[in-house]
N, C-alpha and C positions, 0 to 999 in steps of 0.2 A: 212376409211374402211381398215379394216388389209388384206394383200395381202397373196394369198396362200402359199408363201414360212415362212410366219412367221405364219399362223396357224399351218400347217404340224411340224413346229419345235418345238413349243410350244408343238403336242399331241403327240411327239416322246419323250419328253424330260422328260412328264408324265409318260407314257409309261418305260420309259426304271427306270424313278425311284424307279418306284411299284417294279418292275421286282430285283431290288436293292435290294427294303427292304422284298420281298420275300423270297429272298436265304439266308437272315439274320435271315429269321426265321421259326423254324421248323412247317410246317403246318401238323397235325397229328388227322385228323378225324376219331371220333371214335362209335360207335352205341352200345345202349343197348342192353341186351340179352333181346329177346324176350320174353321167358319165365317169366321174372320180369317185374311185373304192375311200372313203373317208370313215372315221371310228364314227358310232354314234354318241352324243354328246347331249348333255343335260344342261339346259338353261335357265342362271337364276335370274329367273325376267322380274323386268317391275313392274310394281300390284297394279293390276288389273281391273278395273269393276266393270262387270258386262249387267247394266241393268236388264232385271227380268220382273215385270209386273209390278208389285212395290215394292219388293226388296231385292237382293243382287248375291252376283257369285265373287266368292274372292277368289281369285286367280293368284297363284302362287309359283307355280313352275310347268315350263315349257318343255317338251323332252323332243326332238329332234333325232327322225331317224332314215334309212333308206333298206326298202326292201327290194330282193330280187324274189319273183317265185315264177316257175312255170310248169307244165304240163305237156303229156306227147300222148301222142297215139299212135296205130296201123293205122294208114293212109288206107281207104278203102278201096281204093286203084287194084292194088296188088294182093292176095293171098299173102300167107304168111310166109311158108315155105315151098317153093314150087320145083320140080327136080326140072332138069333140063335134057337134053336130047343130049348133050356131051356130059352129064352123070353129074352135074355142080347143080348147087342151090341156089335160088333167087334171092339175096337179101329184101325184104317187108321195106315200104315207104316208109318213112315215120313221118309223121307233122308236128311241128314242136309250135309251145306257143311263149315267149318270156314277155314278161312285163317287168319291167324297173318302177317302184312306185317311193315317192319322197313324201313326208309330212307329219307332223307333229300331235302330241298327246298331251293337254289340258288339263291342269291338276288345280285342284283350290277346296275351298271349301262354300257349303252352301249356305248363306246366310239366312235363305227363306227356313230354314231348319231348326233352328233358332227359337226357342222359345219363351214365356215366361216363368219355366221350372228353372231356366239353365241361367239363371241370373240370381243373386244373391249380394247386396248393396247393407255394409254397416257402417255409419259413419264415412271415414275417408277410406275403406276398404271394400274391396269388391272380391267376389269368386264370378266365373263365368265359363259353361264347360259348351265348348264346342262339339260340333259334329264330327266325325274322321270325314278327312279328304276323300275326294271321292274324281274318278274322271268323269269333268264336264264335258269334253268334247274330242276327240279325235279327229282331225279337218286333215283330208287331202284335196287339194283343188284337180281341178280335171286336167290342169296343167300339169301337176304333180304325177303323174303317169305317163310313160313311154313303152310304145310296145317297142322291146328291144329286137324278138324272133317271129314272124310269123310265118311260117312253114302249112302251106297249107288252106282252107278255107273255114276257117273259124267263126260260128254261129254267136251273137250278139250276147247271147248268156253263157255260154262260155268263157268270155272275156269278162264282164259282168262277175263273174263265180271268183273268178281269178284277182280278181280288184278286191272283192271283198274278203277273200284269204290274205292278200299283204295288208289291209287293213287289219285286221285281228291280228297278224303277227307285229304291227308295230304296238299297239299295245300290251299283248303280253311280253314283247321286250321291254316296255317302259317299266310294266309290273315286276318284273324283275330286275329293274335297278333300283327300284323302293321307291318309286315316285309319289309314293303315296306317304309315304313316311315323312321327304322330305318338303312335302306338300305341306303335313302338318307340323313340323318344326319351324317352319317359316310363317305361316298362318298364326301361330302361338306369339312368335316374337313381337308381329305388328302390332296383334290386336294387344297385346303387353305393354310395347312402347307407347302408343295412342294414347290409352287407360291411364296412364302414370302423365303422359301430357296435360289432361284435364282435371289433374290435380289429384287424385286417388293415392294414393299416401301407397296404400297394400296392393298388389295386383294377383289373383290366382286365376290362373288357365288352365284346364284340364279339358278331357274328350271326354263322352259317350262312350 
């Protein structure tokens, strides 16, 4: 059983690597213009570490996306269908509302998760079984939104409601490109290559 003092130094040793090859390289995220219909595209950014408390998130992949979503209603101005004195019908107001929303879904793994079961250290060989990727964060800045239509007088939670459906739909587009998957492929290679740097002869990675 590997004792506390030697896992803590092992996820310090991790830790302060990323943080290495971090400053070695320029991390420079960038979002398309809204206004251009663009594919969504998957980012393999480099490693990340966002300290949280004493230990940290490994950041692994970026996934970039742009949503449109909107909503309509009857304008209350008008009834629906109204007949007229020359035998035609009123077409209904409608008020429509589009929002264009851009921004990005957070993939890594968590190293606070991390324990002293999931290590295992014999001579110059090691096993060490990670957590699954998991989304740390989904960030749209408040920039990241445009109301593209607003037809109408539209109450503050309505737009609000509307904001947070293209948020959920940029994530389950991310979820459906496997972000998670390729979250932990990459997550595995690091902490692989790192492991075999400080001499570890044997390297095994596996997940939970």
């Amino acid at each position: 059983m590997v004792n506390i003092f030697k896992r803590y130094s092992i996820i310090i040793l991790v830790v302060l690597a990323v943080i290495f090859l971090f400053q070695k390289i320029n991390w420079l995220p960038s979002l398309n213009n809204i206004c251009k219909s663009q594919p969504v595209t998957i980012e393999q950014t480099p490693v990340l570490i966002k300290e949280i408390n004493t230990l940290s998130q490994l950041i692994t992949i970026t996934y970039s996306d742009e949503v449109v979503s909107d909503t309509a209603r009857i304008s209350s101005g008008l009834p629906m269908l109204v007949p007229t004195h020359i035998g035609k019908l009123i077409t209904p107001s409608i008020d429509r509302l589009v929002i264009i929303g851009r921004g990005k879904v957070i993939a890594g793994t968590d190293l606070k998760r991390i324990n002293e079961s999931d290590l295992a250290i014999t001579g110059d060989s090691i096993h060490i079984t990670l957590p699954r990727a998991i989304i740390l964060q989904t960030v749209i800045n408040p920039s990241g939104y445009e109301i593209f239509t607003e037809e109408g007088n539209w109450p503050e939670y309505a737009v609000t409601r509307l904001k947070l459906r293209i948020k959920e739909s940029i994530e389950l587009n991310a979820l459906a490109q496997n972000i998670l998957g390729q979250a932990d492929e990459r997550s595995k290679n690091i902490i692989e290559t790192f492991l075999k740097s400080t001499g570890f002869q044997k390297v095994s990675v596996a997940f939970r």
